[in-house]
Every structure is written in structure tokens, then in C-alpha cells.
N, C-alpha and C positions, 0 to 999 in steps of 0.2 A: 504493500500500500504506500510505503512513504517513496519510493519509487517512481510510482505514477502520479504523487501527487507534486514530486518533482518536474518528472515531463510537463505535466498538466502547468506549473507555476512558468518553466522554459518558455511552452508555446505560447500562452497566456502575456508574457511583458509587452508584444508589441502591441495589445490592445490597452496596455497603462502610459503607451505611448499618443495613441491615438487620442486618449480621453487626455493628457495637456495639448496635444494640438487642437482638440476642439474645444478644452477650456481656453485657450488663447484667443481664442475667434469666438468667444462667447456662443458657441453650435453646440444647443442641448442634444442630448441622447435621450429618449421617454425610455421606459421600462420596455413597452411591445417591443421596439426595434433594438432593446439589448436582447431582449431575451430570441430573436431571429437570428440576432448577429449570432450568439449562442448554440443557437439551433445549427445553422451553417456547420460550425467549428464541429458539432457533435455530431453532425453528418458525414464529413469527412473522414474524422476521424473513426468512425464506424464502419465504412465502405475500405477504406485503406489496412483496416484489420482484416476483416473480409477476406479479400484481396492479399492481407499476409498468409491469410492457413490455409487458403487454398493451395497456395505457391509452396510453401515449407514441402509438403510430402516431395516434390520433385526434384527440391535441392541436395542431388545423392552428392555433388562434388564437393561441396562442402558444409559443414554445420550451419544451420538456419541460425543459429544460435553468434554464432562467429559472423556470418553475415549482413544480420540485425543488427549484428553492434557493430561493425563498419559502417553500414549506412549512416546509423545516427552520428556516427563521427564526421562523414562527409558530410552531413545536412547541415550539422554544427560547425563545420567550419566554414562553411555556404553561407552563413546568417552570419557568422564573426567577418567573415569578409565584404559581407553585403551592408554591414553596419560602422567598417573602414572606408567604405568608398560612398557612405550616405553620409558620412560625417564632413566627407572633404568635399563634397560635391553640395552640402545643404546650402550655401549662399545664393549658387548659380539657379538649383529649383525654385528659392523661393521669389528671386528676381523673375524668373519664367513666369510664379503663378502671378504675381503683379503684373506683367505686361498685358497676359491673355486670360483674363478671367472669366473670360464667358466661353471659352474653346470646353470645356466639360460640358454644359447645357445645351451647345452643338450637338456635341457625341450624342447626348441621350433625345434628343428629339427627333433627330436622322436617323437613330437605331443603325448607327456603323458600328464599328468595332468594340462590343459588348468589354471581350477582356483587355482593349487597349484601354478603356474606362477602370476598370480593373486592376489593369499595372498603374495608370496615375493614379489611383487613389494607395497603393504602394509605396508612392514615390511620392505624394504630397494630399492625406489621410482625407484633407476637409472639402478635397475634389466631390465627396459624395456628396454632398449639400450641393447635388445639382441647381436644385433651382433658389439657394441663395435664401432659404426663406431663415433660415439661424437653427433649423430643426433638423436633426435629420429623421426622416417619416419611414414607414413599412415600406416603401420602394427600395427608400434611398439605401435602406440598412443591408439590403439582398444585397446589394453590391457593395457595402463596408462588408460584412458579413465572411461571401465569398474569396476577396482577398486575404482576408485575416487567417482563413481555412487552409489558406495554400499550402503553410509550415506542419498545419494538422496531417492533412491529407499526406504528406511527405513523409512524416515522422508514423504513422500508423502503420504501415505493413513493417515497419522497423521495429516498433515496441512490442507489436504482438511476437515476435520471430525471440525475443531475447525475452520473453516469459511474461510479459508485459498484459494483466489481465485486462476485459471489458469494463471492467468500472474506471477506468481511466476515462471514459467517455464522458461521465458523471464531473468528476474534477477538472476536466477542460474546459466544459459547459458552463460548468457555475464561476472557475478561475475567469472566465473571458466576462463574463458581470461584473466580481469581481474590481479586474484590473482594471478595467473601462473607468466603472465610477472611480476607483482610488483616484485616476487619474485625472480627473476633472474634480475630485475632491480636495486636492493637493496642490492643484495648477496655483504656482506662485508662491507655495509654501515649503517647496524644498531648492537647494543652491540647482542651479542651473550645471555647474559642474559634477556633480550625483547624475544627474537625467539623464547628462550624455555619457556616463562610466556606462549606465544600466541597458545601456545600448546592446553590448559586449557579452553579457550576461547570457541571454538566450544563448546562443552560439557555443559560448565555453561549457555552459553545462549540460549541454546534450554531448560535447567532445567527452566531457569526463565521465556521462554515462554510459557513454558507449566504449569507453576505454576502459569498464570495471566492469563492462559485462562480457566482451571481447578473451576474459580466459575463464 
């Protein structure tokens, strides 16, 4: 259990992320569209288990076990490097979303590119407040939701392989409420320098779960 409620807190930070960027921009979250966003995160990670036991019987060439904890070492160091190059690059996105603040509410009313919407709200959280109104509503949240899920969906067939039970699903669920509120409960009240350490975090600690499950 303390395990997965580890994974669970890992995949979970970057939604305490998101809640100070939309405490910054004063963008509520209601309960519905936490508990969607949640719902997402719980889907994924359910389908990506799935997805793990099936696969496990046919991994004769090496231990599922051994494999699972590779994966989660390469996803960890995917999100430690993904939160290197977000660090150095945040000036240049945030100048982009001031120039073109109406390029998202394009996107969603041409109905073009579903998860290029998806990767910008990635890459700058408060892009889901399509239409600007300070809320973000049961639409908007499918599409915070989905993104947030991506690390779920990734890390699932991973955690089930290294013994990783389904109540894990449970603790990602409620962590992603959770960290959302903390984060907009806290917007302003922790140093700025903590926020960006916590970046880091996700990434190293799935490295060293998967490095203590690995023998």
C-alpha cells in the first residue's frame, strides 16, 4: 500500500502544479470538473493495468517484474527531463501565451487538432479555460483531465508488472483532488523557489521506485 500510495502522490504533483497556475490567473476548478479530471487519471490508469496482465504472460524473455521497473525508471527520467527543459524554456511559453491568447479558443471551435489542445495545455495548464470565462466547466476539464492522465496511462502497465495492486487507482483518483486544491490553496503561500524544486520530484521518484523494484 505505501507503495502505491507513493506512485499515486508521483503522478499526482503535476496536478498541484496546475492548481498554482490557475490560482495565478484566478481560474476556479468546481468540484464536478475535479472530480472528471479524476475520473480521467482513474481511467487510464485502469486501462494501462489492463493492458499490463495481459502483456506479463508473454514476456518469456525477461521478468515482467524486471521490466516494470525499467519502464518506470525510463518514464521517471522522461518527466525529470521534461521538467529540465520546462524550466528553461518557461519565459519563452509564457511570452507565446501573451502574444496569442485567443489561438486555444480557435482550436476548440474548428474542432482541429483535439490533442494538439492537449499538448498546450501541457505546456501552459490555463490553455483549458478555453473560453476565458475564469472557470474551468465539465468541457473544459475532459481536456485538463486527459492531459494530466498521460503520466497515469504510462506509469500503469508499469506498476501492475512490479506487483503494483488495483487500489492504486483509488489513491491517484483522490491524490489528483487532492493536489489540484492544495495547489490553489497555497498559490502565494509557499517560496517560489520550493515550487520549482517540486518540479523534479515526480521524475526522481518513480527513478527510485523502479530502481528498488528492479532486483
Amino acid at each position: 500500500m505505501g507503495i502505491a500510495f507513493i506512485i499515486a502522490l508521483a503522478l499526482s504533483l503535476d496536478g498541484f502544479g496546475v492548481g498554482i497556475a490557475y490560482g495565478l490567473k484566478k481560474i476556479k476548478i468546481p468540484l464536478g470538473s475535479l472530480i472528471i479530471i479524476a475520473s480521467c487519471s482513474a481511467f487510464a490508469m485502469g486501462t494501462s493495468m489492463l493492458f499490463g496482465h495481459l502483456i506479463m504472460p508473454k514476456l518469456t524473455f525477461i521478468s515482467p517484474k524486471t521490466f516494470g521497473a525499467a519502464v518506470l525508471i525510463a518514464i521517471g527520467f522522461y518527466q525529470l527531463l521534461r521538467a529540465i527543459r520546462g524550466q528553461e524554456t518557461a519565459a519563452p511559453a509564457m511570452a507565446a501565451t501573451v502574444i496569442k491568447p485567443d489561438s486555444y479558443r480557435t482550436l476548440l471551435s474548428l474542432n482541429l487538432n483535439v490533442f494538439g489542445l492537449v499538448i498546450q495545455i501541457l505546456k501552459t495548464p490555463d490553455a483549458a479555460d478555453v473560453d476565458r470565462s475564469g472557470v474551468i466547466n465539465l468541457t473544459e476539464s475532459l481536456f485538463l483531465g486527459i492531459a494530466l492522465a498521460m503520466d497515469s496511462f504510462a506509469s500503469g502497465m508499469a506498476a501492475t508488472m512490479t506487483g503494483v495492486k488495483l487500489y492504486v487507482i483509488f489513491w491517484v483518483a483522490l491524490m489528483q483532488i487532492i493536489m489540484i486544491g492544495a495547489g490553489q490553496v497555497f498559490i502565494g503561500k509557499l517560496p517560489s523557489s520550493l515550487i520549482d524544486k517540486a518540479k523534479y520530484l515526480p521524475g526522481l521518484v518513480l527513478m527510485v521506485i523502479g530502481s528498488l523494484k528492479i532486483f
